[in-house]
N, C-alpha and C positions, 0 to 999 in steps of 0.2 A: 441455516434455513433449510427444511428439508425437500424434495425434489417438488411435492405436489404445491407446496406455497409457490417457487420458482417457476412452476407451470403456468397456476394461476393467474400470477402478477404477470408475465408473459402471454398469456391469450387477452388476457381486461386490457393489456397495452393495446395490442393487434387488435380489439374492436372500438377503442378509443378514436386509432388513426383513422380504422377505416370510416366511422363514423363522422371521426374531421373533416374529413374530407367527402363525404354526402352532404354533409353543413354545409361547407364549403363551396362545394360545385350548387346547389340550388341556391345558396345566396347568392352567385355570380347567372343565374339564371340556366343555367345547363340543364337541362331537363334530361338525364341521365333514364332516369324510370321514372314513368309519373306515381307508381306506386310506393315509393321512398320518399317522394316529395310529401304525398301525402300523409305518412305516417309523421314526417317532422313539422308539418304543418309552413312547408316554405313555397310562397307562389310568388308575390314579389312588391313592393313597395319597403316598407319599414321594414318586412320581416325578409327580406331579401340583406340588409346590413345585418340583421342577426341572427342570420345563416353565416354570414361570413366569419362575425367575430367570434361565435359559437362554434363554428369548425375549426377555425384556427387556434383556437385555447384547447380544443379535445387533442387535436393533433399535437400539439406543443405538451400536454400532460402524457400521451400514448406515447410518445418520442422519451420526455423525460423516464415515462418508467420501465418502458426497452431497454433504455441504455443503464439503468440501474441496474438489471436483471440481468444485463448481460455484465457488467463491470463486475458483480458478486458471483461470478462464476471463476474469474482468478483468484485463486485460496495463492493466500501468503507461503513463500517459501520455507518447507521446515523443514531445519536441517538435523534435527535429534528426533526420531518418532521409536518407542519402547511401548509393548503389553507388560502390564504389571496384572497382576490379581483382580485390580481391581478393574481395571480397564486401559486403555489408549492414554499415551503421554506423547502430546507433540511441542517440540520448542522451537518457534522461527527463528526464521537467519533475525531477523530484527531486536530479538529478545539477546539472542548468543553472540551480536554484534556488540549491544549495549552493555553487556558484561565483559567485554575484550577490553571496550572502550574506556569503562569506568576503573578497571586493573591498570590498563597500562596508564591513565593520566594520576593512580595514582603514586606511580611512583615520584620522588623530586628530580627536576628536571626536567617534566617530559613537559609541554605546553600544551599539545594539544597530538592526537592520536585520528587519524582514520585507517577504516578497518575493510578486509575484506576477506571475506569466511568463503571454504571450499570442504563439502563434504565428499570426502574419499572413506574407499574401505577400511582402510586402515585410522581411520580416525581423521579429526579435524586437520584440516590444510589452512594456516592462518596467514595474512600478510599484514602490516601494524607500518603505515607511514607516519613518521613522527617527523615531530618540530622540537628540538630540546632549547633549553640555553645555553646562552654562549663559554660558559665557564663550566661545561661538565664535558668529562673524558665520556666520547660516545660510544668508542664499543663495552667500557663496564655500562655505562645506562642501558646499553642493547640487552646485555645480558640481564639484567635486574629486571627488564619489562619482562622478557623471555620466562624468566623463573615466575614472577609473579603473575602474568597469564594463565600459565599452565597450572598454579597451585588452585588460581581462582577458579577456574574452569573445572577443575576435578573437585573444589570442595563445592560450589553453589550448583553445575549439574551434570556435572558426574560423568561427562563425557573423556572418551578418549582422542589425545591431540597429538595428530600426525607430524606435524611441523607447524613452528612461528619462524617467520621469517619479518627482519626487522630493518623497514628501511628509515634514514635519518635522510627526510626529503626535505629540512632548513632548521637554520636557527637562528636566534632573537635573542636580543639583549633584552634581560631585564630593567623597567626602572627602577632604579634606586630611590628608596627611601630617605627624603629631609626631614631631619629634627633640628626644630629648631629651638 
């Protein structure tokens, strides 16, 4: 979204509330300025409850699209950003999460993998808690996930990886398979 949309949608918020809230106060009878009352046409009977319900639905929309405007101002963490020719390459931690994630479960063995990515200078800083099963020798699975990280990472994007570091935080039996 570029700055001037971001502006926009932030000032229409800021006259929504404050509009809510002129509803609002002349449907509770405040007579704040009579020349605002005037312009909204609220003096009081019937149109006194829909100054209320009218300011509080503006305020409640002016609110809702503050807080969007301001939630789309945290841009996702990324952790690969390269110029090429052609322009700008940025890859989130979320994207280079999912790719750590999907190497290391698939190695046999592993159950289930979480991740958590650290960009240093020298390249990626990885940390891989796993869950294996119970009948695999863990430090060769440590190293299988290790090798297989690190190929997948350099062939899908091309990053350079600092350290995997692999911790084996439980393991589960499988169930066994009845034929009957």
């Amino acid at each position: 979204m570029h700055w001037l949309d971001k502006l926009l949608i932030f000032l229409s918020s800021l006259v929504l509330v404050v509009l809510g809230i002129a509803f609002l106060l002349s449907g509770m009878g405040i007579d704040f300025t009579q020349s605002i009352s005037d312009v909204f046409w609220m003096v009081q009977g019937p149109a006194a409850l829909w100054g209320i319900v009218v300011g509080g639905l503006l305020i409640l929309i002016g609110f809702y699209l503050a807080g969007r405007f301001l939630g789309q101002n945290q841009e996702e963490n990324v952790l690969i950003f390269e110029e090429s020719e052609y322009g700008k390459i940025r890859i989130s931690e979320r994207v280079v999460k999912a790719y750590i994630q999907k190497a290391a479960k698939s190695v046999d063995g592993i159950l289930d993998a979480k991740v958590r990515v650290k960009n240093l200078d020298d390249g990626l800083y990885i940390v891989i808690d796993t869950i294996t099963e119970t009948d695999i020798k863990t430090a060769d699975i440590a190293k299988v996930v290790q090798e297989r990280v690190y190929n997948y990472l350099q062939e899908t994007v091309g990053t350079k990886v600092a350290h995997i570091e692999i911790n084996i935080s439980g393991v589960e039996a499988q169930p066994k398979s009845r034929l009957n």
